[in-house]
N, C-alpha and C positions, 0 to 999 in steps of 0.2 A: 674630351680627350682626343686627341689627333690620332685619326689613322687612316693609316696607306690604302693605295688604292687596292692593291689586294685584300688585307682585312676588309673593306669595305663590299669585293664581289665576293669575298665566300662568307661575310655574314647576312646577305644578298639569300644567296644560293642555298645555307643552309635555314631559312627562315621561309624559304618558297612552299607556298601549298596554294592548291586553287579547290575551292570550297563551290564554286558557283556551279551554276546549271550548265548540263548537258546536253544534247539529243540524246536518245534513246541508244543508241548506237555507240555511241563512241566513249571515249574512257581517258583518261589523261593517266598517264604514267609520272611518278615522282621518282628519277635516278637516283638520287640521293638520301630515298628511305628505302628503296629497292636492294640496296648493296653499299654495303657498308663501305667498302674498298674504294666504290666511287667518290664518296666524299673525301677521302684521302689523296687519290688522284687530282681531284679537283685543288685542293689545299694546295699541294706540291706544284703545281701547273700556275696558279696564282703567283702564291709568293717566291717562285721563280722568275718570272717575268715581270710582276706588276708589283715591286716590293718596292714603291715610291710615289711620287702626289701628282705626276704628270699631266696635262691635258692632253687628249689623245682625241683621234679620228673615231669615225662610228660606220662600222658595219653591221646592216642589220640583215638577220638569214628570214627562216619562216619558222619552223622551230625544231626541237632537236631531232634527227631520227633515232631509232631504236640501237643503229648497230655505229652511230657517231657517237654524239655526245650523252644519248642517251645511254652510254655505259662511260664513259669517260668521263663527263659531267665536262667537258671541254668541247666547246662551238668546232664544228669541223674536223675534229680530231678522234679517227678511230684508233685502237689500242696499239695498232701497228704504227703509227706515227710518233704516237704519245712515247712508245720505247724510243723507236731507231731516229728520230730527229728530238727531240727532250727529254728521253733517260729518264725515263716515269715508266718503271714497267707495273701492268696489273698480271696478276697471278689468280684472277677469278674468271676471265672472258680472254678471247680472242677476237678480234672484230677488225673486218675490210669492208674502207665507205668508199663508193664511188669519189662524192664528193671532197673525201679529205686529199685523196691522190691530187685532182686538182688545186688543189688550196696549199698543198704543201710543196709543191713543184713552183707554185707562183711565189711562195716564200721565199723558198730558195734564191729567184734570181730575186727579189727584193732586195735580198742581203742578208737572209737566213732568219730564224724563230726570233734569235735578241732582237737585232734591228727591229723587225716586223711589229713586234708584241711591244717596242718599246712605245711607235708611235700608233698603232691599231688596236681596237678593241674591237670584237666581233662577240652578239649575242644576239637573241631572238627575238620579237614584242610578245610571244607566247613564250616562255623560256621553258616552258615543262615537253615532254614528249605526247603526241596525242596518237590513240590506234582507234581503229574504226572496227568493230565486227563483222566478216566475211566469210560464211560458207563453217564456219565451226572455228575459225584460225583470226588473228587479230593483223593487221595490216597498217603499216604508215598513216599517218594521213593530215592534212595540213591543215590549217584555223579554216581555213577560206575555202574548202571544200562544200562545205555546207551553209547556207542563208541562215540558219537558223542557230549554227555553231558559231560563225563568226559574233551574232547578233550576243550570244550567251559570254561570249568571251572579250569584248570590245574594251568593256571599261577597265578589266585587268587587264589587258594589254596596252592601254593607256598609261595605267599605274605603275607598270613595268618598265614602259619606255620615260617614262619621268625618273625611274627609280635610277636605270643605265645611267642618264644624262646624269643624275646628282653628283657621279662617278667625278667628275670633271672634263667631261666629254666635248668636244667641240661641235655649237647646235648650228654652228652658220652653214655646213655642208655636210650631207648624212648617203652613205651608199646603200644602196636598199638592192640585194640580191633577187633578183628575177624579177618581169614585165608584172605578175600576175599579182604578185608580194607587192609591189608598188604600187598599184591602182592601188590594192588595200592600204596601205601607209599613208599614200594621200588622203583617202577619207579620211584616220586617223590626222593626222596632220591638220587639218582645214577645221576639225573640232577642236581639236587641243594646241595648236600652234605650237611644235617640239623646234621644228627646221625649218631654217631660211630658204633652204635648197636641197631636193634633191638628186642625187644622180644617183641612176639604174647601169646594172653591172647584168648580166646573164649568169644563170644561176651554176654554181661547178656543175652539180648533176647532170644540166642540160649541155653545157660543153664537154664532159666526160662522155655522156652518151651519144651526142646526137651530132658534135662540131670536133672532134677528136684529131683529123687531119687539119683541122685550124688552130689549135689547141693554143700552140705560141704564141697566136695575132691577138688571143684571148689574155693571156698571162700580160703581152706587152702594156693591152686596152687596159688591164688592173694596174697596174704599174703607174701610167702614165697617170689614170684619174688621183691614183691614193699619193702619186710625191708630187702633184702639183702645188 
């Protein structure tokens, strides 16, 4: 039976669980068994934008954080976005990501969420939230932070990025967010053969924190690579 690209990510999204090994340390988070409300945001966020069989571009992040998607169940998008530019309000969290401020000011001058979401897909090769144990308190933490976490996590995140692409995703060019996420992708890649090509974008985060007085020259650099 046919279905749109939206049924397709949130029956994606609601069938995600990661079973495999750990370090000791760290712990992977599931938003969408976490809160109920999420999986509903995520629904509305979907068949709002992706409610058609499109081939689209592919951005890929590193995976959700706690206070983005990891309560939104939407790449990039904390709750304050998801209201005031998509009209999805949640009624269970409040959440500001550095990164989505970024992300959503680059939308903007793209030509706003429709335009942007009609030809962009943006998700993660780890698509679950991961925290690492710190001092009694749980903290962020990325695939690639550890040798032995990435080594734990490779093949589903392999599985993952095959599962995106099924999407109808375009494999001849893939943007791969931040230097560090890229090395990793090309391993990936060089095994599993996903991309013809990729190109590296600087990650929001790191332009939000660290290139801020640049911030436009960055928005333009997006722009330019994703309407070529």
């Amino acid at each position: 039976m046919y279905k749109t690209f939206a049924e397709q990510v949130v029956e994606f999204n609601e069938n995600l669980k990661y079973s495999g090994k750990l370090p000791g340390d760290f712990q992977v988070l599931n938003p969408y068994l976490d809160n109920p409300e999420t999986l509903v945001a995520m629904q509305k966020f979907y068949h709002q934008y992706y409610n058609d069989s499109n081939p689209r571009k592919f951005i890929i992040g590193i995976n959700p954080s706690r206070h983005g998607a990891g309560v939104t169940g939407v790449p990039f998008t904390d709750t304050k976005r998801l209201e005031s530019v998509c009209g999805i309000k949640m009624q269970s969290a409040y959440t500001h990501e550095i990164s989505s401020v970024f992300m959503y000011d680059m939308i903007a001058e793209y030509g706003g969420a429709e335009e942007f979401y009609r030809d962009i897909y943006i998700n993660s090769p780890f698509p679950l939230a991961i925290v690492r144990k710190s001092k009694g308190s749980r903290i962020n933490a990325n695939y690639y932070d550890d040798k032995e976490l990435f080594n734990d996590v490779k093949d589903f995140m392999i599985d993952s990025l095959k599962k995106h692409i099924s999407l109808n995703l375009n494999t001849s060019e893939v943007f791969v967010l931040g230097k560090k996420n890229a090395d990793f992708i090309s391993k990936l890649n060089k095994e599993a053969r996903l991309f013809d090509k990729m190109t590296v974008l600087e990650h929001p985060r790191y332009i939000q924190q660290y290139k801020s007085k640049e911030k436009q020259w960055y928005i333009d650099k997006y722009i330019l690579a994703l309407k070529k």
